[in-house]
C-alpha positions in Angstrom: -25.8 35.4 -9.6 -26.1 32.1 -11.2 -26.5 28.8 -9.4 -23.7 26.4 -9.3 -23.9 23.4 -11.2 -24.9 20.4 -9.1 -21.6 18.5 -10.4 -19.8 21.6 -9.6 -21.2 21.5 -6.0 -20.2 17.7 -5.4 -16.8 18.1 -6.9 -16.2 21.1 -4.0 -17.7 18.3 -1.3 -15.5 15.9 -2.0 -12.9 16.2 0.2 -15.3 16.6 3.4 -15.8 14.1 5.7 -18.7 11.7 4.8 -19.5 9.5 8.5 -19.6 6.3 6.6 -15.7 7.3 6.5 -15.3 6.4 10.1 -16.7 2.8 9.9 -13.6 0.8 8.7 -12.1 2.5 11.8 -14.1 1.8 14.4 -14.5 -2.0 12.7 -10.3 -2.0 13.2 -11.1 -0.9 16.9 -13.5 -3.3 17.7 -11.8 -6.5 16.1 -8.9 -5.4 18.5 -11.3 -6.9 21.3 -13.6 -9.2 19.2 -11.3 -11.9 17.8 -8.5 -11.7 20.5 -6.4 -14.4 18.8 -6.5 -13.5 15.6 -4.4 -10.4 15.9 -1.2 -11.6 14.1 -3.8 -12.1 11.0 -5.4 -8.8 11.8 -1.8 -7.1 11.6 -0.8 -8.6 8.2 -4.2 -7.2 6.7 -3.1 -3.6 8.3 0.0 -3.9 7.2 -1.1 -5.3 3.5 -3.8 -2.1 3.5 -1.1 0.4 4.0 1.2 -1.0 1.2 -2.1 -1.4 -1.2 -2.9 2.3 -0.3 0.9 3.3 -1.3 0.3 1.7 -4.6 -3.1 3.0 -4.9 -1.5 6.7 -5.0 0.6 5.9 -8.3 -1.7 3.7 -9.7 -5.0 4.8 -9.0 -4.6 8.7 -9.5 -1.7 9.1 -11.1 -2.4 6.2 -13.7 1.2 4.6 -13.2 1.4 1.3 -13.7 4.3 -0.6 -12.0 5.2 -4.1 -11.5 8.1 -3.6 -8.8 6.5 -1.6 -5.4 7.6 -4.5 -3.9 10.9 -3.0 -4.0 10.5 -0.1 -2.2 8.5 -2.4 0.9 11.4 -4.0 1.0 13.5 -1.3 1.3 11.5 -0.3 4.1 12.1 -3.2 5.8 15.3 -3.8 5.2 16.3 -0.1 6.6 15.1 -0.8 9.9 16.4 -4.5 10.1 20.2 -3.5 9.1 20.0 -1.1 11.3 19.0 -2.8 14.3 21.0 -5.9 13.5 24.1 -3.9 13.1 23.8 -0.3 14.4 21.7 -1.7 17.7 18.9 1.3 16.1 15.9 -0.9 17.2 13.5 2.5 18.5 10.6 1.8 16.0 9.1 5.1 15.3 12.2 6.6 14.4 13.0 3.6 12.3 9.5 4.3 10.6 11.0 7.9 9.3 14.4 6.6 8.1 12.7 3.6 6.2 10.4 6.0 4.7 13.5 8.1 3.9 15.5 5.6 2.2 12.7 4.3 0.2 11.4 7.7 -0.7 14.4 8.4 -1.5 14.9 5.2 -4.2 12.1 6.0 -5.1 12.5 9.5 -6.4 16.0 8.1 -7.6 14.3 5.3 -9.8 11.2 7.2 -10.9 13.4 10.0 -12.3 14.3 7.2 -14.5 11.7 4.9 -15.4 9.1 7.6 -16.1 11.0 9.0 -18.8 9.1 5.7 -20.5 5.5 4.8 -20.8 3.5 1.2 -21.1 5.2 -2.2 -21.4 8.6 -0.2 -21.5 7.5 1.6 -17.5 5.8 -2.2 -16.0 9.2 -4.0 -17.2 11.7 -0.9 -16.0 9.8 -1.4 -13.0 10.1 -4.7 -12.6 13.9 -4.7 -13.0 14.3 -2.3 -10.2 12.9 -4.8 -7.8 14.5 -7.7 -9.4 17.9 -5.2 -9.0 16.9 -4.6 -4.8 16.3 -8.1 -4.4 19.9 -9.2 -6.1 21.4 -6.7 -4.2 20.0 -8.0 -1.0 21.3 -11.5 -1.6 24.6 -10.5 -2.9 25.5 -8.2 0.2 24.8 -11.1 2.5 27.4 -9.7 5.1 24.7 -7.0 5.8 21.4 -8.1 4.4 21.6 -12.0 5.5 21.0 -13.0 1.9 19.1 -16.1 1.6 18.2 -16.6 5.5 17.7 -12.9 5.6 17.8 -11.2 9.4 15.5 -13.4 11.9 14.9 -13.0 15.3 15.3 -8.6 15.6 13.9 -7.1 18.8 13.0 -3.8 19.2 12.0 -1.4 21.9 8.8 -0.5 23.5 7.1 1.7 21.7 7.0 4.5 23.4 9.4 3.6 25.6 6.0 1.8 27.2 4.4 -0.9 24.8 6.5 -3.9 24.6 6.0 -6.3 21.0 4.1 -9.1 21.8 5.6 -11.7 20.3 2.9 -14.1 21.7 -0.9 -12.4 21.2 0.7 -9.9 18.9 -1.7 -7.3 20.8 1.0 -4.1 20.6 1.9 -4.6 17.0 -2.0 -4.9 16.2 -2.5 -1.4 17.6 1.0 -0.4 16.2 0.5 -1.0 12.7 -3.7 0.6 13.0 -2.0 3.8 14.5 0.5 3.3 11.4 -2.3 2.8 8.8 -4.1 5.8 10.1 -1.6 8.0 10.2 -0.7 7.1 6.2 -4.2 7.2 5.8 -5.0 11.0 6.6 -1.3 12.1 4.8 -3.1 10.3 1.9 -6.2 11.7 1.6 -5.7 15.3 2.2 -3.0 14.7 -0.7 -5.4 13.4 -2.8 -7.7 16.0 -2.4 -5.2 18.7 -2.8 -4.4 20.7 -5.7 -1.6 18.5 -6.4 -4.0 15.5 -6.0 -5.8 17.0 -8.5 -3.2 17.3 -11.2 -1.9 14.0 -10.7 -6.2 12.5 -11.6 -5.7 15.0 -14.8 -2.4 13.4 -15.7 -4.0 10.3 -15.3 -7.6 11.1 -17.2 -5.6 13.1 -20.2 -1.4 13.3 -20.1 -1.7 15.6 -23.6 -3.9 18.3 -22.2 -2.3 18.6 -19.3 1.1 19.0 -20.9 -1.0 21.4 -23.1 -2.1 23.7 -20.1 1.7 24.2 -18.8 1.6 21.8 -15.8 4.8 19.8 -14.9 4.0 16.8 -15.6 6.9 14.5 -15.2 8.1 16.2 -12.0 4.9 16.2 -10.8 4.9 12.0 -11.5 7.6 11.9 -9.9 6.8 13.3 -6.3 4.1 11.2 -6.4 6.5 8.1 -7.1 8.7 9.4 -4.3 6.0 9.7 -1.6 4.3 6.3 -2.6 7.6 4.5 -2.4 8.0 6.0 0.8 4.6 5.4 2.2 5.2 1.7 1.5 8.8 1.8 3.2 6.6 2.4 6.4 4.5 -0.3 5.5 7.5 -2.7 5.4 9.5 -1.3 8.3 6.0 -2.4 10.4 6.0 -5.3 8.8 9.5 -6.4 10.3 8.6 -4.1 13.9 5.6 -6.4 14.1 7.0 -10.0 13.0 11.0 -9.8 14.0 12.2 -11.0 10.8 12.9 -10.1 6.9 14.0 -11.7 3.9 14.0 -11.7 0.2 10.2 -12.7 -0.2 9.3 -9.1 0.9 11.3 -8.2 -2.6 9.3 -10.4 -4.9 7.0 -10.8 -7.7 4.8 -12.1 -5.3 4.1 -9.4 -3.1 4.2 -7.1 -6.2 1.6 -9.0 -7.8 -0.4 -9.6 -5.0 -0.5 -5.9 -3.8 -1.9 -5.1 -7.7 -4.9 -7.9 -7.6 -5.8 -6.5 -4.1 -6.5 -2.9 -5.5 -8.2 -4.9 -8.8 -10.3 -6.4 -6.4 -11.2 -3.6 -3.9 -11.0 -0.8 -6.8 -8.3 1.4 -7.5 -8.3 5.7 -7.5 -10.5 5.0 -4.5 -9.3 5.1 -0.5 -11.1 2.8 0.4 -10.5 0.0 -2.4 -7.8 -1.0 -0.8 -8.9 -2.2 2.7 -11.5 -3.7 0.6 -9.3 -5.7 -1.4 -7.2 -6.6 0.9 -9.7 -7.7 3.2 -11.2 -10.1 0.5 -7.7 -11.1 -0.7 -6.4 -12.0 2.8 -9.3 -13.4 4.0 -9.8 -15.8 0.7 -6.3 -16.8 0.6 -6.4 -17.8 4.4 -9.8 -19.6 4.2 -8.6 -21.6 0.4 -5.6 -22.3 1.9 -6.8 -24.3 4.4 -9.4 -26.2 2.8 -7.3 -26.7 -0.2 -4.1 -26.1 0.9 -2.5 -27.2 -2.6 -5.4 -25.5 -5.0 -6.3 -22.6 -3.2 -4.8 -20.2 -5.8 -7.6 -21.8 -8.0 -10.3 -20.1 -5.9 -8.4 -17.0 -5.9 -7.9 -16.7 -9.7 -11.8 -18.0 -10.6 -12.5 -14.9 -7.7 -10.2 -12.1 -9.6 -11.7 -13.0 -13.3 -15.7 -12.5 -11.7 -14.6 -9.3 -10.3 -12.7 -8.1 -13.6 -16.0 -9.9 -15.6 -18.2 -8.5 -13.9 -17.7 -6.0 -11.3 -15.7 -3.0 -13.3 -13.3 -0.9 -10.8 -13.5 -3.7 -8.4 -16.1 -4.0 -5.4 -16.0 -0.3 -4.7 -17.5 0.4 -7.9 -19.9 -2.4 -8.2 -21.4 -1.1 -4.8 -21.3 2.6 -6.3 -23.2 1.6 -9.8 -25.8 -0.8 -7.1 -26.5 2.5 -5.1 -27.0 4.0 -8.6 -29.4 2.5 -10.2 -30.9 2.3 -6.4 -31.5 5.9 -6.2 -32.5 6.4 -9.8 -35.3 3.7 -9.2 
C-alpha cells in the first residue's frame, strides 16, 4: 500500500480540534472576571466577532464580495425590536431564531438575485440592498421608528432566570459569548464539511468547478442565506444587549467596518475575525480618546501596514512567522 502524501494527511486533519483552539475561549471567560467594568465594551467586540464571522463565510470561502451585510444585521435587529415594541415578543432566545429567519430568509431572497452578477456589478447590487433596508426602515416609521428608531426595549430574563443588566452589562456579556459560541461551532463544522469544501473550490476556481458538475450558483446561494442569517443573530443580540436600534445598524459604516476587521484579522480563516475585531475595536476605542477628532487617521495608516505588509491580515503574517520559524 502506498503512503499517503503528507499534504494529503493535513488536509484530512483539518477539521480536528487543535488545543490552541480553545484559548480565545477561555481568554472570553476570564475577561468576564478580569475587567469587571468593561463588559458593555467586551459585548460590542462579541457581538462585532459574530457579524465578522457571518461575513467571513461569504467572503472568505465562498469568495463573495459584498458591500451591504449590514443589511441583513439590521434586519436581525430590527425583527426582534418590532416585535417587542408592538407584538410585546420580548423572550430573547426565541427572538434570536425569528431574526435569523427573517434575515436568512432576505438573504436567500436577495442572493438569488445579486449572484446572477459578478465584480463591481455583485459589490454595487449589494450595496443597494442595504441602502433599500435602510430606506425602508425610515420610510415605515409607524413600525420601524424611522429616524429615532425604537429606544428604550426590555426584554425578559433569559431563561426565564438572568435579567439584562442594563447597569454592569454582566448578563448580556455572557449572553452574547454563549451567542458567539454557539455560531461559532455551526460555522466551523460547515466549513469543514463537504459543502464547506465546494464553496473554497468555488472560490479558488469558479470554471472548474462549473466544469466537474457542481451547483454552483445554488450552492452560493445557501451560503448567502445562512451568512445573512448568522448575522441577523448577531444583530438581534446587539439590540437584546443594548435596548435600542436605529438606522446606523443599516449603514455603510457598519458594512465597511465589518470588511476592514476581516482585512485586518484575515479572511477564509475562523479565527481572523476575533482577531480583527479585537484590533479594530480596541484601536478605535483607544484613538478615539486620545484624538477624538483624528482617530480615523490612526486607523487608516493601521489598515494600509497590514494590507503593505502583512498579506491575509495578522493571521497570515503569524502563519508565514511560524514558517520560516520551523524551516530555520
Amino acid at each position: 500500500m502506498s503512503t499517503p502524501l503528507p499534504a494529503a494527511i493535513a488536509l484530512a486533519r483539518r477539521h480536528r480540534l487543535q488545543w490552541w483552539e480553545a484559548l480565545p475561549w477561555a481568554a472570553g471567560i476570564a475577561a468576564f472576571f478580569l475587567f469587571p467594568n468593561y463588559l458593555a465594551f467586551g459585548t460590542q467586540v462579541l457581538v462585532t466577532i459574530l457579524f465578522a464571522l457571518s461575513l467571513d463565510l461569504v467572503l472568505g470561502y465562498a469568495g463573495i464580495v459584498t458591500l451591504g451585510h449590514a443589511a441583513f444585521f439590521g434586519a436581525g435587529g430590527y425583527t426582534v425590536g418590532m416585535l417587542a415594541m408592538h407584538w410585546g415578543w420580548t423572550e430573547p432566545l426565541s427572538g434570536l431564531a425569528a431574526a435569523a429567519l427573517v434575515a436568512g430568509a432576505i438573504g436567500l431572497l436577495s442572493g438569488w438575485v445579486v449572484l446572477r452578477t459578478h465584480g463591481l456589478t455583485l459589490l454595487m447590487l449589494t450595496l443597494c440592498t442595504m441602502a433599500l433596508l435602510e430606506q425602508a426602515a425610515n420610510m415605515f416609521s409607524a413600525w420601524t421608528g424611522g429616524f429615532d428608531g425604537m429606544p428604550g426595549l426590555a426584554f425578559k430574563p433569559i431563561l426565564g432566570q438572568f435579567e439584562f443588566d442594563v447597569l454592569y452589562f454582566r448578563s448580556q456579556y455572557l449572553y452574547a459569548l454563549a451567542a458567539l459560541f454557539t455560531c461559532f461551532v455551526v460555522v466551523r463544522v460547515l466549513v469543514y464539511s463537504p459543502f464547506g469544501r465546494s464553496l473554497t473550490g468555488i472560490r479558488e476556481n469558479l470554471l472548474r468547478m462549473h466544469a466537474v458538475g457542481a451547483p454552483v450558483r445554488a450552492r452560493q446561494v445557501l451560503a448567502y442565506a445562512i451568512s445573512a442569517a448568522l448575522a441577523g443573530v448577531a444583530g438581534a443580540v446587539f439590540v437584546h444587549a443594548t435596548g435600542y436600534i436605529n438606522l446606523a445598524v443599516l449603514g455603510l459604516e457598519r458594512s465597511a467596518g465589518v470588511l476592514i476587521i476581516l482585512i485586518l484579522g484575515g479572511h477564509g480563516r475562523l479565527y481572523g475575525a476575533f482577531v480583527g475585531a479585537m484590533v479594530y475595536m480596541v484601536l478605535e476605542h483607544t484613538l478615539s480618546k486620545a484624538y477624538p477628532t483624528a482617530w480615523q487617521l490612526g486607523l487608516g495608516v493601521t489598515l494600509m501596514l497590514v494590507a503593505l505588509y502583512a498579506r491575509n491580515g495578522i493571521l497570515g503574517l503569524g502563519e508565514r512567522l511560524v514558517h520560516r520559524w520551523r524551516v530555520r
